[in-house]
C-alpha positions as a printed NumPy array, in Angstrom:
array([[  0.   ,   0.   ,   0.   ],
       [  1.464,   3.764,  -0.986],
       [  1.844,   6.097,   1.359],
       [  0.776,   9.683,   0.63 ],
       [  0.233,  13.082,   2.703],
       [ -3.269,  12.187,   3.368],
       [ -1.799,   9.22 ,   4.977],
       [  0.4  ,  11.497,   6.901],
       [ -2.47 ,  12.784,   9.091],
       [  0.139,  15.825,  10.188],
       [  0.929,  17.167,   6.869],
       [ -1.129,  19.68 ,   4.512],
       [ -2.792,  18.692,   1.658],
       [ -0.604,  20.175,  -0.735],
       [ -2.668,  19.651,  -3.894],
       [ -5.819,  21.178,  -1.906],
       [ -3.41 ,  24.775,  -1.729],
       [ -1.826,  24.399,  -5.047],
       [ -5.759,  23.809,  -6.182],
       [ -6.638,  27.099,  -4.824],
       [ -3.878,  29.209,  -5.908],
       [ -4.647,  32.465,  -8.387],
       [ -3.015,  30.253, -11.253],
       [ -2.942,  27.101, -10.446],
       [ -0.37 ,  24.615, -11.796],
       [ -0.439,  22.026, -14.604],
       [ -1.059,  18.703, -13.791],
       [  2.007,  17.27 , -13.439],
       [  2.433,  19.092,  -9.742],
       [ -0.502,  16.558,  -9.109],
       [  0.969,  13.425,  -9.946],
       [  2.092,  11.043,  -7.125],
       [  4.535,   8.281,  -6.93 ],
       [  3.876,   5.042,  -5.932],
       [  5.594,   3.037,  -3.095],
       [  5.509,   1.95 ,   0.908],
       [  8.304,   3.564,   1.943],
       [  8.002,   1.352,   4.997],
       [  9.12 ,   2.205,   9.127],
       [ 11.935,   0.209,   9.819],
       [ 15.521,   1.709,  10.783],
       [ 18.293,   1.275,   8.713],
       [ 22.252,   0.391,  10.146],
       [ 24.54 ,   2.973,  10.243],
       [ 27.112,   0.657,   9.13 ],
       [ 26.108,   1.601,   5.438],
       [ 27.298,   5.436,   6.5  ],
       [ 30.57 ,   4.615,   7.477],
       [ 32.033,   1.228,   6.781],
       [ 34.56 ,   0.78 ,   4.215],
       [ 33.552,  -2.344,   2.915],
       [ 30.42 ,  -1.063,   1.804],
       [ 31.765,   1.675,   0.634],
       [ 33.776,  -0.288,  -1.715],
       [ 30.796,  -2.391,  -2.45 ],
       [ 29.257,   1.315,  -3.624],
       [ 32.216,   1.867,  -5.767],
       [ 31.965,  -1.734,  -7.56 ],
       [ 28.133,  -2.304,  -7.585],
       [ 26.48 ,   1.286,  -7.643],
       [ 29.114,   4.125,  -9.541],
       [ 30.523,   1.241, -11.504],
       [ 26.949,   0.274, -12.989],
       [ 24.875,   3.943, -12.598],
       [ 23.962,   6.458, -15.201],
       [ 25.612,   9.62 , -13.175],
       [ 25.874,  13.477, -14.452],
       [ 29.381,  14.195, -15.097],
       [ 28.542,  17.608, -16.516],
       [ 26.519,  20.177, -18.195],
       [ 26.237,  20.79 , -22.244],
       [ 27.514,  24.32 , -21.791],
       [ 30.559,  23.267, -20.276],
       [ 31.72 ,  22.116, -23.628],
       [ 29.792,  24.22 , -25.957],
       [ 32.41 ,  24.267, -29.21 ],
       [ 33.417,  21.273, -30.749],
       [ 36.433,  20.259, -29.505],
       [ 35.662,  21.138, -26.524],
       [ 36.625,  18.968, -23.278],
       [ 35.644,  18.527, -19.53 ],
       [ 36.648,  15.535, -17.19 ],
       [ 34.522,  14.196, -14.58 ],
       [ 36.03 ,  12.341, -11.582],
       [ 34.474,   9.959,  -9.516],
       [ 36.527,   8.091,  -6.853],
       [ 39.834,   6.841,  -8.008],
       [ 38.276,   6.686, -11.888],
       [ 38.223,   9.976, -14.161],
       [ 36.834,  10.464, -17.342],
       [ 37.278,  13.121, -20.312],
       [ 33.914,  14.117, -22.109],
       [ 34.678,  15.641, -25.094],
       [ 32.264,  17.661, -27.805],
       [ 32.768,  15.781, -31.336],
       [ 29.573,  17.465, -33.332],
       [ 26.935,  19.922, -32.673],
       [ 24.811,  17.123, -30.779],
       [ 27.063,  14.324, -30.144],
       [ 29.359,  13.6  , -26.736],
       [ 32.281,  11.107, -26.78 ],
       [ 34.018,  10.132, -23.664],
       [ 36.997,   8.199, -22.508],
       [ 38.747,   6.907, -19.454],
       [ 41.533,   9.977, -18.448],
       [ 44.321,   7.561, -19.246],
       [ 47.498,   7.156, -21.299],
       [ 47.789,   4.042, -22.306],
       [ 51.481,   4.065, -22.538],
       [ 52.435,   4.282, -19.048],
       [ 49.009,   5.208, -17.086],
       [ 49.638,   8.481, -16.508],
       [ 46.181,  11.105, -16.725],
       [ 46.442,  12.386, -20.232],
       [ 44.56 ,  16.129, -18.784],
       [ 43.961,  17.272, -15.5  ],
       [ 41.246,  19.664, -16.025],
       [ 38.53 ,  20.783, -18.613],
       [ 39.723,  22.539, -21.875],
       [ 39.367,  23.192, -25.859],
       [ 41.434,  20.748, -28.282],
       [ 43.737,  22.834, -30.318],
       [ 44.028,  23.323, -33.892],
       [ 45.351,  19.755, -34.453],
       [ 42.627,  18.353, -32.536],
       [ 44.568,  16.184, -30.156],
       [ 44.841,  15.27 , -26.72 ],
       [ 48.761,  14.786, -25.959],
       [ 50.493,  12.917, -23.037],
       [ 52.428,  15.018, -20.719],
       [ 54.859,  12.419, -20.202],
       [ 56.211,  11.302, -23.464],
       [ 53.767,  13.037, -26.222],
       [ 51.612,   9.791, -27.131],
       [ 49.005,  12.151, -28.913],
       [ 45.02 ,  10.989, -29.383],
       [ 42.09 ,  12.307, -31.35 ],
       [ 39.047,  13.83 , -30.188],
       [ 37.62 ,   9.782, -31.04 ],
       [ 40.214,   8.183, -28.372],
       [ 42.583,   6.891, -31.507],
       [ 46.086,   6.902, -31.189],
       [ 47.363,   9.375, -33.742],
       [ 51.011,  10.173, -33.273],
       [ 53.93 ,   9.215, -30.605],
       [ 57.445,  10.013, -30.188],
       [ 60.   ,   6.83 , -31.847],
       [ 57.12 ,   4.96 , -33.321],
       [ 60.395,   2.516, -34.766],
       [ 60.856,   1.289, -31.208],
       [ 57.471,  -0.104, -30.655],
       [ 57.363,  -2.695, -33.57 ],
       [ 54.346,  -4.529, -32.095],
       [ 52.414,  -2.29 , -30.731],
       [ 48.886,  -1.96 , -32.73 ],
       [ 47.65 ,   1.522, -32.608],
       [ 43.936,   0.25 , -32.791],
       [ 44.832,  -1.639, -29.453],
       [ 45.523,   1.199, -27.963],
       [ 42.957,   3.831, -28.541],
       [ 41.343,   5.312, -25.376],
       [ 39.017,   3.21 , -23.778],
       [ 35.568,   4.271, -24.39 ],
       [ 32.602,   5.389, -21.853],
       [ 28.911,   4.976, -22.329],
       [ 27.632,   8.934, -22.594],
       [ 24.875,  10.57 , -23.533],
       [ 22.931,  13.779, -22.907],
       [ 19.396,  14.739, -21.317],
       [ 18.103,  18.168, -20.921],
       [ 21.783,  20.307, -20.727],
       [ 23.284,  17.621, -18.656],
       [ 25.564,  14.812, -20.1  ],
       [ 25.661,  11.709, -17.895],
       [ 28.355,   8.783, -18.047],
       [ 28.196,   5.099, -17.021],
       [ 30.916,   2.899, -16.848],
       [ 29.371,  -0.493, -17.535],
       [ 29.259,  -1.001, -21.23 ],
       [ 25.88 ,  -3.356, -20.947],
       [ 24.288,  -0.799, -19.287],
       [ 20.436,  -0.028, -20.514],
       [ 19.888,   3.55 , -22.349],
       [ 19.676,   6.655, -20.314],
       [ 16.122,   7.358, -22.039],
       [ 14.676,   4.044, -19.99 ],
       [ 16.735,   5.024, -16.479],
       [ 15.501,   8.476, -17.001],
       [ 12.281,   7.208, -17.089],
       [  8.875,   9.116, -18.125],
       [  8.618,  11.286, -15.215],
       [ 11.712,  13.099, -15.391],
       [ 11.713,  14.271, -19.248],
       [  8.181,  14.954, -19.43 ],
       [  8.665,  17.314, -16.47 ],
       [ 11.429,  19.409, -17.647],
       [  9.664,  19.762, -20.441],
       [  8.308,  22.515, -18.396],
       [ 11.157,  24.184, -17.233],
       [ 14.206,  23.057, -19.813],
       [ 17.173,  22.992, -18.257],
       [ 18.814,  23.446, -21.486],
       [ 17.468,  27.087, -21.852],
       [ 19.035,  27.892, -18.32 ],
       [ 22.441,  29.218, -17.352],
       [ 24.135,  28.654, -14.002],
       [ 24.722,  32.302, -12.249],
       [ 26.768,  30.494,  -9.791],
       [ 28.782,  27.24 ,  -9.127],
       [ 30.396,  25.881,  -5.999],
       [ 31.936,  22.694,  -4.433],
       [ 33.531,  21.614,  -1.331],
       [ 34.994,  18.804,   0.645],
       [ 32.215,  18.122,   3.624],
       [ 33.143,  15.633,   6.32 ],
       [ 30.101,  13.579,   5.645],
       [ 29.407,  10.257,   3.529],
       [ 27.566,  11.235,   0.295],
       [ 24.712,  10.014,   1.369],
       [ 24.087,  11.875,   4.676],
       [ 25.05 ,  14.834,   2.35 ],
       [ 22.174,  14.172,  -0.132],
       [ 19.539,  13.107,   2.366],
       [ 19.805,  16.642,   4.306],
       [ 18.331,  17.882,   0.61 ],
       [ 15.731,  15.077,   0.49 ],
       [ 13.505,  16.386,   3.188],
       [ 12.143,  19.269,   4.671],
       [ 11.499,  17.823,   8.497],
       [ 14.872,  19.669,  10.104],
       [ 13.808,  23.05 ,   8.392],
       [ 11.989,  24.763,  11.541],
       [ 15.482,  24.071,  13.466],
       [ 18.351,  24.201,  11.499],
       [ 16.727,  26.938,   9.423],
       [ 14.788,  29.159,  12.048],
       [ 14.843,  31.691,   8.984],
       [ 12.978,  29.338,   6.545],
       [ 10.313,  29.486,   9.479],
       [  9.758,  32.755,   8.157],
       [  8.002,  31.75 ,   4.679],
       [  7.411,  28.229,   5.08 ],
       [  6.278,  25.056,   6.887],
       [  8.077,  21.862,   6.81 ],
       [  4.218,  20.612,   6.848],
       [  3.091,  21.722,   3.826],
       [  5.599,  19.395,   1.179],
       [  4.51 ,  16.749,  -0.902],
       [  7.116,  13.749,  -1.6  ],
       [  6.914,  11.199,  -4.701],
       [  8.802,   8.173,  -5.555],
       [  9.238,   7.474,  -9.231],
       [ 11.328,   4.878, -10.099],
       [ 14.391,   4.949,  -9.003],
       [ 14.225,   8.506,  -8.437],
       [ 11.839,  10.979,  -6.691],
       [ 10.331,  14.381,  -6.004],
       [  9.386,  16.694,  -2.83 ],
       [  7.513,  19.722,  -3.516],
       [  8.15 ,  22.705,  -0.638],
       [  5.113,  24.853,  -0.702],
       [  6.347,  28.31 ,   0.325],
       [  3.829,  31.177,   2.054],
       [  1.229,  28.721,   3.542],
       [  1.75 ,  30.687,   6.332],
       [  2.886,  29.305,   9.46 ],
       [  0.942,  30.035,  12.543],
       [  1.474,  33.692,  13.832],
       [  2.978,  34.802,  10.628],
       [  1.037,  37.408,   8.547],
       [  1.305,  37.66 ,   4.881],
       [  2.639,  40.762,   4.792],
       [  5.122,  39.351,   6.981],
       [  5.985,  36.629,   4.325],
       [  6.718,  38.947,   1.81 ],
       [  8.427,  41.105,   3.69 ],
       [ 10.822,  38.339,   5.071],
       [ 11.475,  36.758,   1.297],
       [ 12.629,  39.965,   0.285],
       [ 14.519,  41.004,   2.938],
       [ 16.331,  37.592,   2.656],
       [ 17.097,  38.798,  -0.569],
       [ 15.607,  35.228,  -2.452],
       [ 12.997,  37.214,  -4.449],
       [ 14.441,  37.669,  -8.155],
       [ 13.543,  41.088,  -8.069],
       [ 15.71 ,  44.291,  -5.678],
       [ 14.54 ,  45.2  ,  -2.545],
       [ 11.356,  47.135,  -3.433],
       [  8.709,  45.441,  -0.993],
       [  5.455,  44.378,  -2.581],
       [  2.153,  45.179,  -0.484],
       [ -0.47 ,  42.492,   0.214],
       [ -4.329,  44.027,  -0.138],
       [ -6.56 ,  43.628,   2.437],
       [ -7.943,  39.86 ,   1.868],
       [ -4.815,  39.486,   0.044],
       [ -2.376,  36.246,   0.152],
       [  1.422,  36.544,  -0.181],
       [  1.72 ,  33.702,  -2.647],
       [ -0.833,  35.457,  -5.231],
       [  1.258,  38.893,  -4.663],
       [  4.507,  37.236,  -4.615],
       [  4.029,  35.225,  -7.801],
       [  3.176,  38.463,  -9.666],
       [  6.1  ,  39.887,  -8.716],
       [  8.216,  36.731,  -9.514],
       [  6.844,  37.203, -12.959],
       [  7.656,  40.94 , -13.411],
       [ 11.092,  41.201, -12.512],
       [ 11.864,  37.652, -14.106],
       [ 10.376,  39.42 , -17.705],
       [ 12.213,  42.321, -16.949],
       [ 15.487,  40.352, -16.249],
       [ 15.24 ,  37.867, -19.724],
       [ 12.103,  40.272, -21.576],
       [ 10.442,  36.755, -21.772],
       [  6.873,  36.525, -21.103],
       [  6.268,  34.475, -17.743],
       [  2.291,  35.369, -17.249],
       [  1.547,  31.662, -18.178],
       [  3.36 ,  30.496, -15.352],
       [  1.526,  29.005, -12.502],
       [  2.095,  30.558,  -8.359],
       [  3.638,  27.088,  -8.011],
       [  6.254,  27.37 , -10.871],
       [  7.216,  30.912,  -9.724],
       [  7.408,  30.435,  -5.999],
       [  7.887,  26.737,  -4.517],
       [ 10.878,  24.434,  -4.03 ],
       [ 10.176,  21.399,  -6.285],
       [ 13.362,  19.362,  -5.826],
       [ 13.881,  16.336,  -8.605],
       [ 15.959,  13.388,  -6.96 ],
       [ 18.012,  12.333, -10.32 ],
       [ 19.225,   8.798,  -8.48 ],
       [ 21.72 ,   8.464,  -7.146],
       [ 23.311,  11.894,  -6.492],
       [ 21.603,  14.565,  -8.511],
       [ 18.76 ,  17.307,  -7.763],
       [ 17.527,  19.645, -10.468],
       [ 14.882,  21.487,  -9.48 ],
       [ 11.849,  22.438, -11.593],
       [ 10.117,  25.275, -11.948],
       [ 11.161,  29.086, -12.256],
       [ 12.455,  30.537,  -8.671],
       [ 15.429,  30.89 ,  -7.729],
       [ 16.5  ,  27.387,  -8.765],
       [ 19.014,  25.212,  -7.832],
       [ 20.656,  21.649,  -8.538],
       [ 23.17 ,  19.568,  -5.958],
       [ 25.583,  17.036,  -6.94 ],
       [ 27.207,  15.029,  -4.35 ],
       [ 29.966,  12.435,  -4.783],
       [ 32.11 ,  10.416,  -2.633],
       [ 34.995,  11.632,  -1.7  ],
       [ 37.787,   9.171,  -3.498],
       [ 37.46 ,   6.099,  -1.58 ],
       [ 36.728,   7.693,   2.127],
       [ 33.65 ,   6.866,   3.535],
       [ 33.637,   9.835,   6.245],
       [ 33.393,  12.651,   3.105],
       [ 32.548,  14.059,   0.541],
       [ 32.658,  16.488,  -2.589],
       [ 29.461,  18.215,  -2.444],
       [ 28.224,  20.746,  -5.704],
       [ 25.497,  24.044,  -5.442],
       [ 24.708,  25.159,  -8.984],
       [ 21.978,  27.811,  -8.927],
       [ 20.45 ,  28.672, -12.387],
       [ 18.319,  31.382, -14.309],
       [ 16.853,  31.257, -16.754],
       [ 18.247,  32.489, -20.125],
       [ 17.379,  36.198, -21.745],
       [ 15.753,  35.935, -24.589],
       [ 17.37 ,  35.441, -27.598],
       [ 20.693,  34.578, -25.341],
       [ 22.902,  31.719, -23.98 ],
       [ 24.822,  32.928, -21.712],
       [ 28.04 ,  30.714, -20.679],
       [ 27.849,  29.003, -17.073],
       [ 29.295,  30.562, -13.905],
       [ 32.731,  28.896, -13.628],
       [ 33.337,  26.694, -10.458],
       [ 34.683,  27.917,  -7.305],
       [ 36.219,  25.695,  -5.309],
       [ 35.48 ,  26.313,  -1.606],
       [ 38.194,  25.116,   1.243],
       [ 36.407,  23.561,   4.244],
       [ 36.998,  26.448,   6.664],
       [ 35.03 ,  28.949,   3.902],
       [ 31.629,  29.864,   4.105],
       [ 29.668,  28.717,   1.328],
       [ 28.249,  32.736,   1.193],
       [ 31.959,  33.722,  -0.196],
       [ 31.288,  31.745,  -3.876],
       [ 30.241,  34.285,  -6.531],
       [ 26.913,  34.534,  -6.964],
       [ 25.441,  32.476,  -3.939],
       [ 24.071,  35.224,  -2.292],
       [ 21.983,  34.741,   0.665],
       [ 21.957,  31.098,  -0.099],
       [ 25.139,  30.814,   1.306],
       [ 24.582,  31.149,   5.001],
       [ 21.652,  28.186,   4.944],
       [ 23.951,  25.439,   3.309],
       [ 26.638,  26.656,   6.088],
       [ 23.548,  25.512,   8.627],
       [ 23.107,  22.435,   6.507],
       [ 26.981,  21.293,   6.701],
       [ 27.941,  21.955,  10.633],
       [ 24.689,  19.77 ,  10.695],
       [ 26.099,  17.12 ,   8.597],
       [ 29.824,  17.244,  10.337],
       [ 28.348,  16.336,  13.852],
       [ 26.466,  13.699,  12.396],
       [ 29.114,  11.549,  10.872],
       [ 30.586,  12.405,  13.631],
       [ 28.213,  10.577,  15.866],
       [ 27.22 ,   7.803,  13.572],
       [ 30.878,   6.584,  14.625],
       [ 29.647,   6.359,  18.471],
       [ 28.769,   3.235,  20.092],
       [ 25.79 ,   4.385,  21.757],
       [ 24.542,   4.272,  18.365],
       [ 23.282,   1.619,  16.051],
       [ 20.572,   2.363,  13.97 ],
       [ 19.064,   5.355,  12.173],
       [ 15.828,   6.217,  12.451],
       [ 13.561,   8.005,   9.455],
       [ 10.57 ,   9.147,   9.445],
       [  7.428,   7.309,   7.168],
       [  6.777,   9.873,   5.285],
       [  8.783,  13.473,   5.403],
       [ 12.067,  11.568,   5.06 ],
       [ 10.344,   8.417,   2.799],
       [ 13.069,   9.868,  -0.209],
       [ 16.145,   9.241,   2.41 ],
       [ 14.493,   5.338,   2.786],
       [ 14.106,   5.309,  -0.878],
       [ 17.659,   6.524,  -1.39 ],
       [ 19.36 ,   3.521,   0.918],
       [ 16.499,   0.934,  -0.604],
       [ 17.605,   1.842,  -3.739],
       [ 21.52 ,   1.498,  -3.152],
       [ 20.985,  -1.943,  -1.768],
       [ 18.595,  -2.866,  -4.648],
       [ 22.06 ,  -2.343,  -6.608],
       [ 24.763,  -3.571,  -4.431],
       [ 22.197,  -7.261,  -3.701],
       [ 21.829,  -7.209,  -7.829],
       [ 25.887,  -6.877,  -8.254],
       [ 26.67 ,  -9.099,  -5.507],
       [ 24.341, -12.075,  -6.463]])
């Protein structure tokens, strides 16, 4: 038997508010996903020991369709990014207008990585070894190399770069290392595609892009992004525009949805007080003129209007056909395993987590926050800034007032690795339904680590 909000006697009825908004949304903000997501607690040991960890790197990120990085990062062909992902790394290269090619990062002379960062092929086209000049084409092939005489049976064909499976969805190109692996289009599913087609990702730019190491496994990382329960304490701000009670989750799939409806005012807020506080915070797309809410008034009708003006001042695109939903709410896409686009046309953001090289106890955790693009326009993407640990995530271009809830979010997730190494503890505890996509998450890992290992 599923398990939705109206299950959840404690929750709001989300589609009941979006129902009765000024412009309501289209139907896929209805939809729900099926699935128990059950009540029993899950061992810790899956957080921090290295065996499974290693299991992960074998059965999961060896098998797993995962987003290594976005179209614009390689818009010309001959274009280049890697992608690393514990102790593999791959180089995605542009070889036509619409078509990705990508390779494992290695020489295959003496195993050295043939380039250590993103960049454009140059007018011969080639990828050369620092080490001793074996050169390859933007197809993997060996194409030149120093003394060719002294390496009378070597087969060039033999040695071309191996290949990765790659392909594209949406803006973002994915890899998976397993050659037998199914198509993207059937992991992807229905839900996914037919959703963006809403809000294409591939007509948005990123305005800002930031990583950093977080002492965390991956997966505690991911889950603090997969539910809104800890919201009233770790965010006492967010307390100011929303309720952790009013947000709708889905399972689809593999992968999943949670819908944060924002100014269903929480009790002894006003609206006026809403809108006040979401500018102030300085999350409203627009400066820091202060809409008024009319007597009778609601803060999401006013607020939506205003999302819409400054965003069609900002691109001079017309956004009156978008619903209060689309303009205001969080509506966070769980990509599985370790990616979250989010729909709609806020201020809109999309996490990528990964583990951090074979360590258990961290991680390399991604904020990309995205607008959409002016009209006519495609604008490149906000370069990434890498963050040191000690930095505050508010000190990356472009984060804004972002910043200073993801620092909340990670001296949260510290302390909790932290204490998933005690004794006195054995077992975590989620809830049914607020943190159902955290259960889903860890099912889903096991589903693949029980399929690899049988």
């Amino acid at each position: 038997m599923g398990l939705d909000a109206q299950g959840a006697p404690g929750m709001a009825d989300v589609c009941a508010i979006l129902a009765g908004d000024a412009v309501p949304p289209p139907a896929e903000y209805f939809e729900s996903g099926a699935g128990d997501p059950g009540s029993e607690p899950v061992s810790k040991q899956c957080m921090i020991d290295p065996a499974y960890a290693q299991a992960e790197a074998r059965h999961l990120w060896g098998k797993v369709w995962q987003m290594a990085c976005r179209e614009r990062a390689i818009p010309e062909v001959g274009d280049y990014a890697v992608y690393d992902i514990l102790d593999q790394s791959v180089i995605l290269v542009r070889t036509g207008p619409d078509r990705f090619e990508a390779f494992h990062n290695v020489c295959q002379h003496r195993g050295i990585r043939l380039v250590a960062e993103g960049g454009r092929l140059g007018e011969r086209g080639r990828f050369m070894c620092p080490f001793h000049g074996w050169c390859y084409d933007k197809q993997g092939r060996l194409t030149a190399m120093p003394r060719a005489w002294d390496f009378p049976s070597l087969d060039p064909a033999q040695v071309a770069l191996p290949p990765v499976r790659v392909d594209s969805w949406d803006g973002w190109v994915f890899v998976n290392f397993d050659p037998e692996a199914g198509p993207l289009a059937d992991y992807l599913g229905d839900m996914l595609p037919r959703h963006f087609a809403l809000w294409p990702q591939a007509e948005r730019h990123l305005v800002s892009h930031a990583a950093k190491i977080v002492r965390c496994n991956w997966k505690a990382a991911f889950a603090a992004f997969l539910e809104v329960y800890h919201v009233p304490v770790t965010h006492p701000s967010g307390g100011k525009f929303a309720t952790d009670i009013a947000t709708k989750y889905d399972e689809f799939g593999p992968h999943g949805r949670m819908h944060l409806v924002k100014f269903h005012a929480p009790k002894g807020v006003s609206e006026q007080d809403l809108v006040d506080n979401w500018i102030s915070m300085g999350l409203a797309a627009g400066g820091k003129d202060i809409p008024q809410v009319p007597a009778g008034g609601c803060a999401r009708g006013v607020l939506a209007r205003y999302q819409r003006e400054q965003y069609g001042r900002r691109t001079r695109r017309d956004f009156s056909r978008f619903s209060d939903a689309e303009m205001l709410d969080t509506l966070e896409y769980f990509v599985f395993p370790n990616f979250a686009p989010w729909g709609g046309f806020g201020t809109n953001l999309a996490y990528r987590v990964r583990p951090n090289g074979k360590d258990p106890d961290s991680c390399l955790f991604e904020v990309m926050v995205t607008a959409p693009d002016p009209a006519g326009q495609k604008p490149a993407d906000a370069p990434l800034t890498m963050l040191p640990e000690c930095t505050s995530w508010m000190e990356a271009p472009g984060m804004s007032g972002l910043g200073a809830i993801l620092d909340e979010d990670v001296a949260n997730l510290e302390r909790v690795q932290q204490g998933l190494h005690s004794d006195g503890y054995q077992m975590m505890h989620f809830a049914r339904y607020q943190e159902r996509l955290i259960r889903h998450l860890h099912r889903t890992v096991d589903a693949f680590l029980a399929a690899g290992q049988s």
